[in-house]
C-alpha positions as CSV (number, residue, x, y, z in Angstrom):
1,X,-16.8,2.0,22.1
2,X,-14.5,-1.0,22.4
3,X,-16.5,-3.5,21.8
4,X,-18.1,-2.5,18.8
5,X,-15.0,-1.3,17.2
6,X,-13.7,-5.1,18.1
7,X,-17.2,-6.6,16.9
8,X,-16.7,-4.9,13.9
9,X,-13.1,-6.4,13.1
10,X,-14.3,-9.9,14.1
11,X,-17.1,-9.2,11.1
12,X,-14.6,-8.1,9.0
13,X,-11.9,-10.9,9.5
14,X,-14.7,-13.8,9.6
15,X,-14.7,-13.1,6.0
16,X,-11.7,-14.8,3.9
17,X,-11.4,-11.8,1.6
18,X,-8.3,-12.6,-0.5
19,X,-7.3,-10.2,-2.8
20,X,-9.0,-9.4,-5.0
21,X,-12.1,-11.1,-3.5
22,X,-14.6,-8.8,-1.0
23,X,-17.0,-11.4,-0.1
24,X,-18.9,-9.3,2.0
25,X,-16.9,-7.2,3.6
26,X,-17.8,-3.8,2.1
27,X,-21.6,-5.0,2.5
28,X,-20.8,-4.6,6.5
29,X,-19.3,-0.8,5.7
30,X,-22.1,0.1,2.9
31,X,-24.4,-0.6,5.9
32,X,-22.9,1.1,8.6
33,X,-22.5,4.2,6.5
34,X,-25.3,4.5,4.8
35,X,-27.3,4.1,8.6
36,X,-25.1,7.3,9.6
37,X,-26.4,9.2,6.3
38,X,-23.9,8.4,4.1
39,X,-24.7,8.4,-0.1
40,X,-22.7,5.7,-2.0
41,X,-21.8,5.0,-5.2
42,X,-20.5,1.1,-6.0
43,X,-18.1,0.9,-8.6
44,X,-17.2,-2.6,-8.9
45,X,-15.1,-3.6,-11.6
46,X,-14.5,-7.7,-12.9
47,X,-13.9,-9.4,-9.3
48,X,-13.1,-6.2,-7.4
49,X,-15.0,-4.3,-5.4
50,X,-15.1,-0.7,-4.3
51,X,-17.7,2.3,-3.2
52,X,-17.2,5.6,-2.7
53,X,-19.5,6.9,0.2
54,X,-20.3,10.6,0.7
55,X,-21.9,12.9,3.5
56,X,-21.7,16.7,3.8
57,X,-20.7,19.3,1.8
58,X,-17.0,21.8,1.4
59,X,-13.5,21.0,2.1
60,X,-13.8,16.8,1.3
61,X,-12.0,14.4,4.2
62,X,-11.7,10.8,2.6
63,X,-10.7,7.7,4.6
64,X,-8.6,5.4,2.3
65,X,-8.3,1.6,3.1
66,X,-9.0,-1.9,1.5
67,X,-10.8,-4.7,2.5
68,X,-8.9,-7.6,0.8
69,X,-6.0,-9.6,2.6
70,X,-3.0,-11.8,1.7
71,X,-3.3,-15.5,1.7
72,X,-2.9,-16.8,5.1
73,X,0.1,-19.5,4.3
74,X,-0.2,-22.9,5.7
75,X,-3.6,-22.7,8.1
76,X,-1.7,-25.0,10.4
77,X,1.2,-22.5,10.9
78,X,-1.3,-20.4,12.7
79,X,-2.3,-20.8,16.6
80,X,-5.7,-20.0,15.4
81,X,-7.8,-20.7,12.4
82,X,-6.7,-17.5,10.6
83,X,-10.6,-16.4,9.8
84,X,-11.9,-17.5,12.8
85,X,-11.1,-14.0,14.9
86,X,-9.4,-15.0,18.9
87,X,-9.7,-12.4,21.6
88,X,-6.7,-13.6,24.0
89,X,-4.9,-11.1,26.7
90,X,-6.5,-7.9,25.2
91,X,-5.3,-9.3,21.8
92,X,-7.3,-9.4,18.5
93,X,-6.4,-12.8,16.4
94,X,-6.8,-13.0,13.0
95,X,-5.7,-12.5,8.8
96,X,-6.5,-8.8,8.2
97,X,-6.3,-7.7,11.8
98,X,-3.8,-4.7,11.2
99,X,-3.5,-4.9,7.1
100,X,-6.1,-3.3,7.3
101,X,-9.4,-4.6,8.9
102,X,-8.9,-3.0,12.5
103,X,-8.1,0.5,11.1
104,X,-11.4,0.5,8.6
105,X,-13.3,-0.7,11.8
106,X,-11.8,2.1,13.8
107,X,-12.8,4.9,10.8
108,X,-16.1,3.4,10.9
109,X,-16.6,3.9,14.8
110,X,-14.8,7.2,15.0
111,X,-17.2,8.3,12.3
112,X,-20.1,6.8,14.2
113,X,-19.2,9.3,17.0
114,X,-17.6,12.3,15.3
115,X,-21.2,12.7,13.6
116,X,-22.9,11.9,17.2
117,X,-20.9,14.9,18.9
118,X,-20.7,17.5,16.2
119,X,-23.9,16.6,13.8
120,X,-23.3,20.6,12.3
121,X,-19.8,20.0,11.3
122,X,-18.3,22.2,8.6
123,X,-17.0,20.1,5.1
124,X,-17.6,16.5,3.7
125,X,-16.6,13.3,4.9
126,X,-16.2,10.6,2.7
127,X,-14.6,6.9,2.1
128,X,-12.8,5.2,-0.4
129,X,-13.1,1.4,-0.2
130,X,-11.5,-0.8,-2.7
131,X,-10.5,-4.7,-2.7
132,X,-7.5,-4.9,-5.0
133,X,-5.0,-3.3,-2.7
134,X,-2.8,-6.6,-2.1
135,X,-3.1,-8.1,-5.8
136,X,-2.6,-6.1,-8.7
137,X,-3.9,-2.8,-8.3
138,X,-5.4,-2.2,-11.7
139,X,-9.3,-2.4,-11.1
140,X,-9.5,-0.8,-8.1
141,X,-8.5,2.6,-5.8
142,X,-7.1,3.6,-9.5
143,X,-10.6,3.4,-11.2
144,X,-12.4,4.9,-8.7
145,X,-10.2,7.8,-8.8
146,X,-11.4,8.0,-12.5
147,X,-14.3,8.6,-11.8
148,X,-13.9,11.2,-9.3
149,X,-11.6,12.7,-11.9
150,X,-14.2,12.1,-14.7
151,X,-16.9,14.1,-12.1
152,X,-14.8,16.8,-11.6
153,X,-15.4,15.8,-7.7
154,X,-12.1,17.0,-4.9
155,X,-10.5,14.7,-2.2
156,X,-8.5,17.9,-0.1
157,X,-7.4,15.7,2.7
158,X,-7.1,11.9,2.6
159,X,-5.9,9.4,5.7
160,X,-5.0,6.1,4.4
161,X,-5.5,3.7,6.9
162,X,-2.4,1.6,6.0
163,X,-0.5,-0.3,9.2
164,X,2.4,2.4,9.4
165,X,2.5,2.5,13.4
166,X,6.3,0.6,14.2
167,X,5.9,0.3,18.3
168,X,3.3,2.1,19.5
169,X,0.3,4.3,17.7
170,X,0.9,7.4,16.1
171,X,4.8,7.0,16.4
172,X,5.2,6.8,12.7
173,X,3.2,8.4,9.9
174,X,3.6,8.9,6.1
175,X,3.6,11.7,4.1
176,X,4.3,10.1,1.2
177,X,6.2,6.9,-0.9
178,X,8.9,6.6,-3.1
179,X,7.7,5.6,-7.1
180,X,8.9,1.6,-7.9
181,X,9.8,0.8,-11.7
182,X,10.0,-3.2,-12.0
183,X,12.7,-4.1,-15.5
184,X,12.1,-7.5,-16.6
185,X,15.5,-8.0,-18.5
186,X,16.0,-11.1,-20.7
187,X,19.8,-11.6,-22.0
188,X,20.2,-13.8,-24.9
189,X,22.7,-16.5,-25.8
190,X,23.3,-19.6,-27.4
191,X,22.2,-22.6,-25.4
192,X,25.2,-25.7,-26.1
193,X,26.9,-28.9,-24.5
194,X,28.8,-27.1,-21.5
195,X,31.7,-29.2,-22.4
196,X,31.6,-27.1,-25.3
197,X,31.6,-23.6,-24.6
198,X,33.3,-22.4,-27.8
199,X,30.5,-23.7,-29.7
200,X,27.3,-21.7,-26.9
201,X,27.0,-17.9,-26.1
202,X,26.7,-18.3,-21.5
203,X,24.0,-15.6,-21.1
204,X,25.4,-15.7,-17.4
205,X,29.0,-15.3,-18.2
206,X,27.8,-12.1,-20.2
207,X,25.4,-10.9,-18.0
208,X,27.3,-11.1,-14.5
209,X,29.1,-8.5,-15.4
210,X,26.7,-6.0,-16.7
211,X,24.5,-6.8,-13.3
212,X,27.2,-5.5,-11.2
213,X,27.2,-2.1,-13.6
214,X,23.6,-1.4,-13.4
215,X,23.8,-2.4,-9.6
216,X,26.5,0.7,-9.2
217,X,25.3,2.8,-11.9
218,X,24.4,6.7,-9.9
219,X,21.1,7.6,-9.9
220,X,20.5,10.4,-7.6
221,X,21.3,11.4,-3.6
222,X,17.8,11.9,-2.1
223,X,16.4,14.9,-0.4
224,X,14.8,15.8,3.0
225,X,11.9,13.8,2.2
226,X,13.1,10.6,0.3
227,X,16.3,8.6,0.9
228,X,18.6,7.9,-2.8
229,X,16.9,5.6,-4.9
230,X,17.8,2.1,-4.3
231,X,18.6,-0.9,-7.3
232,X,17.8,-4.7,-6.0
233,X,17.5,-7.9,-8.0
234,X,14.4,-9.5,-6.9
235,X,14.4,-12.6,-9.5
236,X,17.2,-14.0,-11.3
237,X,16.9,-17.3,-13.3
238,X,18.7,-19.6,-16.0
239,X,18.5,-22.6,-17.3
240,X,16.8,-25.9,-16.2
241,X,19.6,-27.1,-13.7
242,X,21.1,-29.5,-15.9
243,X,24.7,-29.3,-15.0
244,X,26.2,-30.3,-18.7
245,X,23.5,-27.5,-20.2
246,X,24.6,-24.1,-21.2
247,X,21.1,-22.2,-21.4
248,X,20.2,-20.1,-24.0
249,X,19.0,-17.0,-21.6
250,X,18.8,-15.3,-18.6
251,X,16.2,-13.8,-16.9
252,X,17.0,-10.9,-14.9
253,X,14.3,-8.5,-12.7
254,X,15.4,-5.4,-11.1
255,X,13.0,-2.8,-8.9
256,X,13.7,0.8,-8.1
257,X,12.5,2.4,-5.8
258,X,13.1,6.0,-6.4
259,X,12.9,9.3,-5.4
260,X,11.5,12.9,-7.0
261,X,15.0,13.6,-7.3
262,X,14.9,11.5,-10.5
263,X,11.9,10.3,-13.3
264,X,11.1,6.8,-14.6
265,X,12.4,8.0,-17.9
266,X,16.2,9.1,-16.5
267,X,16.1,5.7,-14.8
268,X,15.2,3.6,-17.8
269,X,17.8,5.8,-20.3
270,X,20.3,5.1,-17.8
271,X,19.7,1.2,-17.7
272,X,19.5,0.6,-21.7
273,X,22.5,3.0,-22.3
274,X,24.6,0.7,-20.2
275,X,23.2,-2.6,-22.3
276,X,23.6,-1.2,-25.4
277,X,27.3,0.0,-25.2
278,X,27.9,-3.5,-24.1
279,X,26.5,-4.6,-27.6
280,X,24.5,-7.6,-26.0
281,X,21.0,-9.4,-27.2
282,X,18.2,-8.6,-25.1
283,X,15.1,-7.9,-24.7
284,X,13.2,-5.9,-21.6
285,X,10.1,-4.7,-20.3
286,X,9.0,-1.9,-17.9
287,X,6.6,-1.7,-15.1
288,X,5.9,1.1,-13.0
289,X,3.9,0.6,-10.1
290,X,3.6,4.0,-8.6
291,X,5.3,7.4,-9.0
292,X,6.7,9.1,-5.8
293,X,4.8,11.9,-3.8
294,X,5.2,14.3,-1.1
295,X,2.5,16.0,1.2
296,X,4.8,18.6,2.8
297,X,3.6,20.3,5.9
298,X,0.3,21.9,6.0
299,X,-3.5,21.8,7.1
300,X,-3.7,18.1,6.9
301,X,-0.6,17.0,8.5
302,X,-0.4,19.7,11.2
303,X,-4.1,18.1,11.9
304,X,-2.6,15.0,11.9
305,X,0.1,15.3,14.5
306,X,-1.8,17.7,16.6
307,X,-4.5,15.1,16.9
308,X,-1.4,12.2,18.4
309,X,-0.1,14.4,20.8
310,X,-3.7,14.8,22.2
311,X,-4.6,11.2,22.5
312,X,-1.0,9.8,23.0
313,X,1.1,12.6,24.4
314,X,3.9,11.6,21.3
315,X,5.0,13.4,18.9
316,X,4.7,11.3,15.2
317,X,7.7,10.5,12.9
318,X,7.4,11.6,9.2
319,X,8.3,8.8,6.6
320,X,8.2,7.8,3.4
321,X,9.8,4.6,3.3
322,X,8.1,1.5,2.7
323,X,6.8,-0.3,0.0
324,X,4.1,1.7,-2.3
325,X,0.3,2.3,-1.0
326,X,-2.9,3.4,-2.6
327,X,-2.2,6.7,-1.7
328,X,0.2,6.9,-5.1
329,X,-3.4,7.0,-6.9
330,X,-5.0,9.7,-4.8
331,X,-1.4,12.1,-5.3
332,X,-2.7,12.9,-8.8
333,X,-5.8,14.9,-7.4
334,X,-3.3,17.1,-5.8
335,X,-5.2,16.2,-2.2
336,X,-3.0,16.1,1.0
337,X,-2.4,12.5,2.1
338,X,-1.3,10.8,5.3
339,X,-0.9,7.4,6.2
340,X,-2.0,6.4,9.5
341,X,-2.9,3.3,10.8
342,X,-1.8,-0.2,13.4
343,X,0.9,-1.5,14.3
344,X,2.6,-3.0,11.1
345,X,4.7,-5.3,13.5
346,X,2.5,-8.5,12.1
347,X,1.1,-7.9,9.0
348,X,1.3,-10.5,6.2
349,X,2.7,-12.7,8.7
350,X,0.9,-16.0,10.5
351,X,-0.7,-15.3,13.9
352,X,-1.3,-11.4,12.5
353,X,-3.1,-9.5,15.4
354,X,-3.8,-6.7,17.2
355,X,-4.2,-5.0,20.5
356,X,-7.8,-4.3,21.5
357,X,-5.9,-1.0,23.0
358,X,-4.7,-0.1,19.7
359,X,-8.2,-0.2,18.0
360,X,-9.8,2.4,20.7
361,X,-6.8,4.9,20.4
362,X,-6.6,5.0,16.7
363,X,-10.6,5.7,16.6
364,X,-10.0,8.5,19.2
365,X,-7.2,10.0,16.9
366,X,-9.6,9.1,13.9
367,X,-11.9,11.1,15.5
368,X,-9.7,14.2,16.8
369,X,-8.8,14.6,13.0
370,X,-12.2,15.0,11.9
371,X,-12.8,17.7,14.5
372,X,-9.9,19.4,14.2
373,X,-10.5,19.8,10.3
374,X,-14.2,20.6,10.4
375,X,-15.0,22.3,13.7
């Protein structure tokens, strides 16, 4: 079992798939599915790739994941040629290791055997495989869902193979993600000779101290599943760095990352209310990236965490922290989702890897899932 599951992550991170790019990747996975029986429909969109692969029939089971990676950085940053997969001390070199190329191997190989094992199984298994998970998002898990919505077709449980393991396997999963709203906020001034100032409008000078008032502005306290929704400044910018310049704007960008305790729309009423009662130019624009969502107890993540204590002897964590996941696109079926995957320890980092270990107990809990739900 090992060394196919590690044969099949060398495949997979051989290929330089940056987002949104497959090159290949999903050709490995349509093959090795549609050898086990598998039907699947391609539904590729511009430069992104995705398939949604079927088998069986009842209560649908759909493994989530992505096939694109991050840029690798600086190539000489890494020990190893990032696409060029090393195997040293029971570790797995190698960009996409555990985001996400060693979990899709290990669905792929716990498939291979649940079907082996238990060939009269009781529902429908299934996979959803896109490669626009680390870019933008907009052509791929999101269209494919649809189309499922367009068929009228059911995901009841969904794993997403995300990396949300923080020691060991299994000692972390989520049950769900907070929404994130991104504001792009432009202030506007009067640019002017800084020796000046009576004759220039500082954007700064009148922004600083609305920043602070939006950064303490209440929002809401959480609940048992999400922790309060959280204000940062990810960009701020002005000017050109001329030091006898007073610019003429400033750029300002803000993320939320909120809770169900509060909506998108309460959040941006809040924001403008404060800008317009302190009578400033400006000009802003809204991007949501995800909603929040909960899968509360139930079939799926009783499954779940009966199927870690089996293989690992540990009892899981439930989460929802973290940043957002393809999982926000599958919440609007009403299925049951959990995140399970690696080790997140390396991901998006140089030298990203994984233990060889780590590959064969995920596919055994992969596996246990399956039987637990359909036997």
């Amino acid at each position: 079992m090992i060394c196919l599951i590690t044969e099949l992550t060398k495949k997979l991170i051989k290929i330089p798939s940056i987002s949104p790019r497959d090159l290949g990747c999903q050709d490995i996975m349509i093959d090795f599915l549609s050898n086990l029986g598998f039907e699947i429909k391609e539904i590729n969109i511009n430069h992104t790739r995705n398939f949604w692969a079927t088998k069986g029939s009842g209560k649908t089971l759909t493994f989530l994941g992505h096939t694109d990676v991050v840029p690798p950085g600086n190539y000489q940053d890494w020990n190893h040629h990032p696409f060029d997969p090393i195997i040293k001390n029971g570790i797995l070199f190698g960009r996409g290791a555990a985001d996400m190329k060693g979990a899709l191997a290990s669905m792929l190989v716990a498939t291979k055997q649940f079907l082996e094992r238990y060939p009269n199984y009781q529902g429908r298994l299934s996979f959803l495989i896109t490669s626009d998970e680390e870019s933008s998002a907009v052509d791929g898990t999101k269209k494919v869902v649809d189309y499922l919505i367009s068929k009228k077709d059911i995901i009841d449980y969904c794993i997403v193979g995300e990396p949300t393991s923080n020691i060991e396997i299994g000692d972390c999963i989520k049950n769900g993600r907070r929404g994130s709203l991104t504001a792009d906020l432009e202030i506007f001034g009067v640019q002017g000779h800084i020796a000046y100032p009576h004759l220039a409008d500082n954007p700064i000078h009148k922004g600083l101290p609305i920043i602070l008032k939006i950064l303490s502005m209440p929002l809401d306290n959480g609940n048992d599943f999400f922790t309060p929704t959280s204000i940062n400044i990810s960009n701020i910018h002005s000017g050109e760095g001329n030091n006898n310049v007073i610019p003429g704007t400033l750029f300002v960008q803000f993320n939320f990352r909120f809770s169900n305790e509060i909506s998108k729309e309460k959040i941006i009423l809040k924001f403008e209310k404060i800008l317009k009662k302190n009578n400033i130019n400006y000009s802003i624009k809204w991007n949501l990236s995800g909603l929040p969502f909960i899968t509360k107890k139930g079939v799926l993540i009783k499954s779940v965490i009966k199927s870690i204590f089996y293989i690992t002897k540990k009892t899981p964590i439930l989460s929802t922290d973290g940043g957002t996941s393809d999982g926000r696109f599958i919440a609007p079926l009403n299925s049951q989702i959990v995140e399970l995957g690696l080790v997140n320890s390396t991901i998006h980092k140089v030298n990203e890897c994984v233990k060889i270990s780590d590959l064969k107990i995920l596919t055994l809990i992969y596996k246990n899932i399956m039987k637990n739900l359909f036997i």
